[in-house]
C-alpha positions as CSV (number, residue, x, y, z in Angstrom):
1,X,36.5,-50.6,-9.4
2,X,34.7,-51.0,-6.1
3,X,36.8,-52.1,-4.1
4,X,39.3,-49.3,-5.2
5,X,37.2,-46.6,-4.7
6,X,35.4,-48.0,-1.2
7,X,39.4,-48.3,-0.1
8,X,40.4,-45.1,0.8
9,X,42.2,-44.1,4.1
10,X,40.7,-43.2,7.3
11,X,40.3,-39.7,7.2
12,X,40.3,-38.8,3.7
13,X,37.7,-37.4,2.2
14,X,36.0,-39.2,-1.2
15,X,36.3,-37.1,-4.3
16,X,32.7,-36.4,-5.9
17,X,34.4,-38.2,-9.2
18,X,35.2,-41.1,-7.0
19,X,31.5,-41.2,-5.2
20,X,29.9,-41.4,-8.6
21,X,32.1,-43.8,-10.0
22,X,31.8,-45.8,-7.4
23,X,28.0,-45.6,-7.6
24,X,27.8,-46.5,-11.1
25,X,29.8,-49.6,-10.3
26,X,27.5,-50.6,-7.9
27,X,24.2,-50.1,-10.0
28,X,26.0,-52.2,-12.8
29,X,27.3,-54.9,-10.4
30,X,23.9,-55.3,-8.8
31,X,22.1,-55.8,-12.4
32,X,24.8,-58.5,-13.2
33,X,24.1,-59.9,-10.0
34,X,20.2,-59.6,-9.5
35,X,19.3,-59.3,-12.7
36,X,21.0,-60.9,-15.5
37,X,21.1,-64.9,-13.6
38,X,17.3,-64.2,-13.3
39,X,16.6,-62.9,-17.0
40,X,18.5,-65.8,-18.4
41,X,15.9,-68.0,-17.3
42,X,13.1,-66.1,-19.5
43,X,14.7,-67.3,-22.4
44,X,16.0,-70.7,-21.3
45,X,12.6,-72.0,-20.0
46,X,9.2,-72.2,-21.4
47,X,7.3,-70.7,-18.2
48,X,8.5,-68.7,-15.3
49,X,9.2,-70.6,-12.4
50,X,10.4,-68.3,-9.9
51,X,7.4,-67.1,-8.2
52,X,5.5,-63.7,-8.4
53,X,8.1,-61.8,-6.2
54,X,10.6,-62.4,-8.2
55,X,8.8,-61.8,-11.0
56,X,8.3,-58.1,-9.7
57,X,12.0,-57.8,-8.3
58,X,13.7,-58.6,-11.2
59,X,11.8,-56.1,-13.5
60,X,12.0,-53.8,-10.2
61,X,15.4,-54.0,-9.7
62,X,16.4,-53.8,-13.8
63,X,14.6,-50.9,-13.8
64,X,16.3,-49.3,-10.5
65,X,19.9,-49.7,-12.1
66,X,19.4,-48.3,-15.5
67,X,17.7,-45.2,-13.8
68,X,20.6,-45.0,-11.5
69,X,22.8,-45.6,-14.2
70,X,21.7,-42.9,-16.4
71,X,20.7,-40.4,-13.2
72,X,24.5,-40.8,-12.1
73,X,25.8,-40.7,-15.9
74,X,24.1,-37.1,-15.5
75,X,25.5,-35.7,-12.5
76,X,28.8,-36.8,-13.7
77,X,28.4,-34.5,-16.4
78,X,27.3,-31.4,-14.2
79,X,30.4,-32.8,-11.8
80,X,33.0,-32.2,-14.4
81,X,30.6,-29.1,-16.3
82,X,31.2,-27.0,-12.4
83,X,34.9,-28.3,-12.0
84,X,36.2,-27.0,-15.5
85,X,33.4,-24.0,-15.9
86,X,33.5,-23.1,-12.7
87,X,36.6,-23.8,-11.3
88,X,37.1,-20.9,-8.6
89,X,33.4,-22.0,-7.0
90,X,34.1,-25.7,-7.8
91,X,36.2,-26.3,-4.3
92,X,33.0,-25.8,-2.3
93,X,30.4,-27.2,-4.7
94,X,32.6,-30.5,-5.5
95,X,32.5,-31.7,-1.8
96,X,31.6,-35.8,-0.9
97,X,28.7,-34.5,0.6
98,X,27.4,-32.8,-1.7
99,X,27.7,-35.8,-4.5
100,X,26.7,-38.7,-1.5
101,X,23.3,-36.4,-1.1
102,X,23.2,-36.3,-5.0
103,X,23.6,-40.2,-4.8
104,X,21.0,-40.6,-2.1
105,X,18.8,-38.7,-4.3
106,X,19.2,-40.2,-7.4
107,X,18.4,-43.9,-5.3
108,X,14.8,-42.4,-4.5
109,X,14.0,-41.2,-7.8
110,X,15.2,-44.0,-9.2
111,X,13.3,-46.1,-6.9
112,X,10.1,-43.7,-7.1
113,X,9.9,-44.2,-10.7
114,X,10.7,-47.2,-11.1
115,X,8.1,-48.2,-8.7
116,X,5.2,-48.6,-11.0
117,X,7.2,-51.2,-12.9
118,X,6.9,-53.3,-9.5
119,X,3.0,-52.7,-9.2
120,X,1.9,-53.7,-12.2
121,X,4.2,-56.8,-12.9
122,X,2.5,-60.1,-12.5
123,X,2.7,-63.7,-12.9
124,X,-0.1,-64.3,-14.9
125,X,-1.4,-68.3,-15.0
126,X,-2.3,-69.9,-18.3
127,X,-5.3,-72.4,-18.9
128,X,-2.5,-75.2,-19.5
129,X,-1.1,-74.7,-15.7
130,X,1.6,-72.7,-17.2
131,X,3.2,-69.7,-15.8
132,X,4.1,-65.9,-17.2
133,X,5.8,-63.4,-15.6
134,X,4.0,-60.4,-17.7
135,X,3.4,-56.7,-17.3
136,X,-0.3,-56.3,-16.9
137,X,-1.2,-52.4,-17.1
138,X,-4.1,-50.7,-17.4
139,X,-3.7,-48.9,-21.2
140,X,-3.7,-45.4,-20.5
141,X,-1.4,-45.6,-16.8
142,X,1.2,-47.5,-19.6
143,X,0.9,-44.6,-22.1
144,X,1.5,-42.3,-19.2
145,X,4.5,-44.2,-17.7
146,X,6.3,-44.7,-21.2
147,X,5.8,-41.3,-22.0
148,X,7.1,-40.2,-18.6
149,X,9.8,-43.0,-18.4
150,X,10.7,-41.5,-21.9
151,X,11.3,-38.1,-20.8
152,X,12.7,-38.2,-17.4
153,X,14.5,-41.2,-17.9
154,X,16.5,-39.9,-21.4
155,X,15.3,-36.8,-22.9
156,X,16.2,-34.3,-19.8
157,X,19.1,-36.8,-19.2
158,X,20.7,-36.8,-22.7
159,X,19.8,-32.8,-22.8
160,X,21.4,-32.4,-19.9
161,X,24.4,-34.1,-20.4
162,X,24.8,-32.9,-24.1
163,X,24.4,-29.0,-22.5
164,X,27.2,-29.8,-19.9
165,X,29.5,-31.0,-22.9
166,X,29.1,-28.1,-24.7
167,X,29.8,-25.8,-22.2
168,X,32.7,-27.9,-21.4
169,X,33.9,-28.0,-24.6
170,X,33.1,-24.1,-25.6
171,X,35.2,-23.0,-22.5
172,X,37.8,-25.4,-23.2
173,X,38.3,-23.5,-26.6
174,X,37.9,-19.9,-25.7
175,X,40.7,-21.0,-23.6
């Protein structure tokens, strides 16, 4: 899918379908690629051996791609909500600028929020010389970033995706 999308000819302009597409692709080809070798080993050894940074990447960077995952899921949604609702205004609101800002944007907030995830991840060292790579929050900044996590990351996303649907759908049939 990547190398479809990222191919297209000098000149020509990227469609805001292809832009997100193409994001999503890349979100879920960097979790196969930085995350899942990395998670394996949680399960395969008895202690982590990969040192604290990578102990705070991993959970970073898992983090990072389901937000961008979902965050792009959801301007997908408003994507095809203004080019079937809003057709006539859709030719200058569905421009590759427009959905590469949208993109840009949904990297930071990702990033921002998953940013916490980062800071309080820690290799945490047993009396028997053994090794943990563990979340280590203090209880009520946990509370606060679940609840948080909870509601930007898929409350307000599945509303907002369920809303654009509806519309869709609800214009499709007066039609």
């Amino acid at each position: 899918v990547i190398s479809v999308v990222a191919r297209s000819k000098p000149g020509q302009t990227r469609s805001t379908t292809n832009i997100f597409i193409l994001n999503l692709s890349v979100a879920d080809l960097s979790y196969l690629l930085f995350c899942v070798p990395f998670q394996s080993t949680i399960y395969m050894l008895p202690t982590w051996i990969l040192g604290a940074f990578i102990c705070k990447f991993i959970h970073f960077f898992f983090t990072v791609s389901m937000l961008v995952s979902i965050f792009t899921l959801s301007a997908m949604s408003v994507d095809r909500y203004v080019a079937i609702v809003h057709a006539r205004k859709a030719s200058w609101i569905r421009v590759g600028r427009h959905a590469t800002l949208g993109v840009v944007l949904i990297w930071i907030l990702s990033v921002g929020m998953a940013a916490p995830v980062a800071h309080y991840q820690n290799l945490v060292e047993r009396e028997d010389n053994s090794s943990f790579c563990w979340e280590v929050w203090p209880d009520r900044h946990r509370r606060v970033y679940v609840m948080c996590s909870f509601v930007f990351g898929y409350l307000l996303p599945l509303a907002l995706i369920s809303v654009c649907y509806m519309k869709v759908l609800n214009h499709l049939r007066k039609k």
